[in-house]
C-alpha positions as CSV (number, residue, x, y, z in Angstrom):
1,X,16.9,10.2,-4.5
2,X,17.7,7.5,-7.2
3,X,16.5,4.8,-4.8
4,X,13.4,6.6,-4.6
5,X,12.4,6.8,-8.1
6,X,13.6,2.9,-8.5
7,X,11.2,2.6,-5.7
8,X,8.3,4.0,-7.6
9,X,9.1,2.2,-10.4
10,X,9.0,-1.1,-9.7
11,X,5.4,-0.9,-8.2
12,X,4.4,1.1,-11.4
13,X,5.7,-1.9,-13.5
14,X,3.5,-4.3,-10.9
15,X,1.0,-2.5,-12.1
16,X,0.5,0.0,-8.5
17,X,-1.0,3.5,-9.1
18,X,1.7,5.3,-6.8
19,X,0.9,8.4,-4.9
20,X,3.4,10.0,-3.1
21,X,6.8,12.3,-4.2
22,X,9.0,11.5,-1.1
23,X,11.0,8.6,0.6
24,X,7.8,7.5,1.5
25,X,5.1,6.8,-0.6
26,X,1.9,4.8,-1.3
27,X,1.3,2.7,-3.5
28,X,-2.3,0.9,-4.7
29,X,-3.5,-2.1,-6.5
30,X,-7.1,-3.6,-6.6
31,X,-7.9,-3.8,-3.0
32,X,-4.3,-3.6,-1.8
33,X,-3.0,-0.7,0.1
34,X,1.3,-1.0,0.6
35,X,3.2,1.9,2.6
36,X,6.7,2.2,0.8
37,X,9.6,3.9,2.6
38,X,13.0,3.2,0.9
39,X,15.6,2.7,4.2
40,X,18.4,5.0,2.1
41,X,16.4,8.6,2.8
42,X,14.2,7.5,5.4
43,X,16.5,5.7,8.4
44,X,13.8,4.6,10.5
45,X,10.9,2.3,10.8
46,X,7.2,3.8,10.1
47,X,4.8,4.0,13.0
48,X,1.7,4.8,11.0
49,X,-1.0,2.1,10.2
50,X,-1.4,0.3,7.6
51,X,-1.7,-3.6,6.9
52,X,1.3,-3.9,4.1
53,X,4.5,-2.1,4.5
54,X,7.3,-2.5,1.9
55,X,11.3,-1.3,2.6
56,X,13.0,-0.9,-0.4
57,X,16.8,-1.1,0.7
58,X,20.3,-1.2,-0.9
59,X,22.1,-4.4,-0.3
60,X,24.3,-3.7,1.7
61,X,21.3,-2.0,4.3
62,X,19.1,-5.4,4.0
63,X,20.1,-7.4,6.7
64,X,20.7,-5.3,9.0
65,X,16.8,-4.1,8.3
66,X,15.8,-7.7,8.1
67,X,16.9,-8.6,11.4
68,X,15.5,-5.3,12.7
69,X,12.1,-5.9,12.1
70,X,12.7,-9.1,13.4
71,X,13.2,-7.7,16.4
72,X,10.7,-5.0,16.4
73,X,8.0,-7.5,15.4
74,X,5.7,-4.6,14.1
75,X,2.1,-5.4,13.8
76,X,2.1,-5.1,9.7
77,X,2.9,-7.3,7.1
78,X,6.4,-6.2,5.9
79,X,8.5,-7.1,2.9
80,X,11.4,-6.3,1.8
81,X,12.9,-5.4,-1.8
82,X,16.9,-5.0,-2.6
83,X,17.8,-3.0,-5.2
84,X,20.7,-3.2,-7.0
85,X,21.5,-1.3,-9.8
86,X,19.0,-1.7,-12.4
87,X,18.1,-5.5,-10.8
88,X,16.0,-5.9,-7.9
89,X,14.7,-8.5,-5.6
90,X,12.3,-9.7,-3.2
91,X,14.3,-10.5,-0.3
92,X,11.7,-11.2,2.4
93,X,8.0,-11.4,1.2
94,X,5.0,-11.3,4.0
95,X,3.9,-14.5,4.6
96,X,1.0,-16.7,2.4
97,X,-2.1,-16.7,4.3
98,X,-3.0,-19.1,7.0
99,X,-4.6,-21.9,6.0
100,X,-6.4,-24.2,8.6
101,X,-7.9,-27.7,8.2
């Protein structure tokens, strides 16, 4: 459960309310809405809607996540943070917004 908690804590300190107990959660901020599963309790990809999903992931599990959502191409933004003892990272962010000329 430790990668849970580490979970909740890093959106609290980016300033998320967090709602949620489990290996998924939600977490808010302004207008933005981010689905949080952490890939150690959960194992498997979420199906439910949402625009922003977040993986929180040891990392040792982050490639092989990476390149699954790659391949699943879900219809959400997606990110992915790698946790790492105390340290995390952003390993793969969604991308900026589209900008046309």
């Amino acid at each position: 459960m430790r990668l849970v908690e580490q979970a909740r804590s890093i959106f609290a300190e980016l300033g998320y309310t967090v709602e949620g107990n489990g290996p998924k959660f939600r977490a808010e901020r302004d207008w933005k809405v981010v689905h949080v599963s952490t890939v150690l309790e959960t194992g498997e990809l979420p199906s439910e809607s949402g625009q922003f999903h977040c993986f929180v992931a040891q990392p040792e599990d982050a490639d092989d996540l990476e390149n699954t959502l790659q391949s699943v191409n879900p219809a959400y933004e997606w990110a992915i943070i790698v946790v790492d003892g105390d340290d995390y990272q952003v390993e793969r962010a969604p991308p900026g917004p589209r900008v046309s000329a």
